[in-house]
C-alpha positions as CSV (number, residue, x, y, z in Angstrom):
1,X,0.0,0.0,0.0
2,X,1.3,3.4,-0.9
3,X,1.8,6.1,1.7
4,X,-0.3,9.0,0.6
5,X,1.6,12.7,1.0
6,X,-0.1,14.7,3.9
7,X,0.2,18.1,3.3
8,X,1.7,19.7,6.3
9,X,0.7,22.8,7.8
10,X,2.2,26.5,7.4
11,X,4.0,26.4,10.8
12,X,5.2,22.3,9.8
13,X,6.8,23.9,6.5
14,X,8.6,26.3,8.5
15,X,10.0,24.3,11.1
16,X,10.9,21.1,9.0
17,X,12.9,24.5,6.7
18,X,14.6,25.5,10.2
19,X,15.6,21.9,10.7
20,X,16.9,21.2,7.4
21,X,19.0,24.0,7.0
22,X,20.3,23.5,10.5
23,X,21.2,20.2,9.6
24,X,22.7,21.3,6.5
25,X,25.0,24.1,8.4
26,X,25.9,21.3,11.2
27,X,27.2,19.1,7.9
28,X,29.5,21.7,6.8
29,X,31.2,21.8,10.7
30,X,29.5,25.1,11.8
31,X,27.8,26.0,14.8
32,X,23.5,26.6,14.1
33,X,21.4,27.5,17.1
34,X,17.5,27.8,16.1
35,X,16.3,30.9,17.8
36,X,13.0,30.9,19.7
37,X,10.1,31.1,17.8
38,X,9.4,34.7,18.7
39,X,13.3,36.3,17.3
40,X,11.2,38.0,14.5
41,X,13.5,37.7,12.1
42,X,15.9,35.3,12.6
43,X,15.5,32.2,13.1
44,X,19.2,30.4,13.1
45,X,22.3,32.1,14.4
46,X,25.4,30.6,12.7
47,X,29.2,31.1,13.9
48,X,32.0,28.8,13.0
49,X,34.1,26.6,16.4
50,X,35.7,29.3,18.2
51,X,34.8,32.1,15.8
52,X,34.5,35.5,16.9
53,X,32.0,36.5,14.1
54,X,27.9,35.3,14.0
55,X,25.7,35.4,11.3
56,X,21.8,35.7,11.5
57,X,19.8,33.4,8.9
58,X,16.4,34.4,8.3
59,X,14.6,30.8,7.0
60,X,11.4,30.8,4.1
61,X,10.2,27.6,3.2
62,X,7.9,26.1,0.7
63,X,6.3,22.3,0.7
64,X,5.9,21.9,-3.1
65,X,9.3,22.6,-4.8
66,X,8.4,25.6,-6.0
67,X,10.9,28.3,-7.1
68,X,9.2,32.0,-5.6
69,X,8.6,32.1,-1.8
70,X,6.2,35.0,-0.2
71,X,7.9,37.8,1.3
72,X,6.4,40.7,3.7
73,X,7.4,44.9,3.0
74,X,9.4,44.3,5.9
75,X,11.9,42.4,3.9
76,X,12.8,45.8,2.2
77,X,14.7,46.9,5.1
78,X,18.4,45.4,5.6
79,X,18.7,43.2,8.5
80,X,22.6,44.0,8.9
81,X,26.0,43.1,7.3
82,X,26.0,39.8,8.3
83,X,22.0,38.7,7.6
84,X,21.2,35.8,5.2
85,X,17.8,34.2,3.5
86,X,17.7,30.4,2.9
87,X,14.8,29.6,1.0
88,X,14.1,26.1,1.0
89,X,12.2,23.9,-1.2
90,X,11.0,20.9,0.7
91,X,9.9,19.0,-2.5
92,X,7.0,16.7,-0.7
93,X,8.1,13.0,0.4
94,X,10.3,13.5,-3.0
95,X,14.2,13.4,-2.7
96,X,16.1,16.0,-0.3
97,X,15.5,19.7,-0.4
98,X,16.4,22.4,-2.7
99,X,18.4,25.2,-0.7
100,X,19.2,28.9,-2.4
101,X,21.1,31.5,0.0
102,X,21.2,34.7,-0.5
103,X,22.4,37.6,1.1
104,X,19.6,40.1,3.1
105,X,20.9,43.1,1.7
106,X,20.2,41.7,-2.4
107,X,17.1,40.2,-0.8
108,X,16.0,43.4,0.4
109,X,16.8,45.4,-3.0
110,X,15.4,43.3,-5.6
111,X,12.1,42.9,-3.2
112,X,12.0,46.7,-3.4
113,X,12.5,47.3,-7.2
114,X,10.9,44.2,-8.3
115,X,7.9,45.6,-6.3
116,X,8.2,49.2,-7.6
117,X,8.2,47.4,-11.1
118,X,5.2,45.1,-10.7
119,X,3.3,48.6,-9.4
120,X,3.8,50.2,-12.6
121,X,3.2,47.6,-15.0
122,X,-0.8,47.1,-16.0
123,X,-3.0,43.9,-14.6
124,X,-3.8,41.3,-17.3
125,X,-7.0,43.1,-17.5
126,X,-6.2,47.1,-17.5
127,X,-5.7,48.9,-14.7
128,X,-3.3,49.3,-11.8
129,X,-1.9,46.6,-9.5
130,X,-2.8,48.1,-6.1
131,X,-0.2,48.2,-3.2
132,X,-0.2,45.5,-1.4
133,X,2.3,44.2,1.7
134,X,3.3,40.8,-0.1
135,X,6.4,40.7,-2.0
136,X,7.6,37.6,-4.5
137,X,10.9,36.6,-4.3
138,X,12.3,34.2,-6.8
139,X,16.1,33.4,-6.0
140,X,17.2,32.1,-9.1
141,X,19.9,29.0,-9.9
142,X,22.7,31.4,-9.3
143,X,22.0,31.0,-5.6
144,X,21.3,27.3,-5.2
145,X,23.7,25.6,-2.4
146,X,25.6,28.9,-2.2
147,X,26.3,28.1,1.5
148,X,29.9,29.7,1.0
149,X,28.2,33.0,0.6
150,X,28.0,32.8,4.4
151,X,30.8,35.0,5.6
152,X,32.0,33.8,9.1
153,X,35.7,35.1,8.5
């Protein structure tokens, strides 16, 4: 009998992200602590063995595989030098996850343009798009397994 795929709830998706790419910094010999659920955010601080210098990773993950992940206006704003997206693509019960890291501040610009953009251009229809607070973000193959783009030095 095949095992059907449950589709896991918004707060499952996120953790089982958090967990993954926890794992996946542990693999690589650094040091990931998962925040409390309430560091709005961040949600893993990374530092290597005896390193003097910490990173904050913000975490967004999707259940299907998809390649855009839903951001909020608040993503505009830098988080800091050292501030990091992993968007995470959990694929379903399928294979391991898809991992893309990018750095908060080109997070935070192309969310802004991209935004401004999709403002001005017309609705399939006719008329204006009207401001909204969601933003899309779509990391692009440039940025998949770019764990190296974490500076700890």
């Amino acid at each position: 009998m095949k095992r059907q795929e449950a589709k896991l709830s918004p707060d499952l998706v996120g953790i089982s992200g958090e967990y993954f790419v926890a794992a996946e910094l542990s693999r690589q010999g650094l040091i990931a602590a998962i925040t409390l659920r309430n560091t709005r955010g961040t949600d893993i601080l990374v530092s290597r063995p005896g390193g003097k210098k910490a990173a904050t990773v913000q975490v967004k993950a999707n259940q299907k595989g998809r390649k855009k992940w839903l951001l909020n206006k608040s993503d505009e704003i830098p988080k800091g030098d050292n501030h990091y997206y992993v968007f995470v693509a959990l694929n379903g019960h399928k294979g391991r996850p898809e991992y893309h890291v990018v750095e908060g501040k080109y997070v935070a610009e192309r969310c802004r343009v991209e935004h401004q953009e999709w403002l001005k251009r017309e609705k399939r229809g006719g008329g204006k798009h009207k401001d909204t607070s969601i933003r899309v973000f779509r990391p692009g193959d440039d940025f998949r397994d770019g764990w190296d783009r974490i500076r700890l030095d």
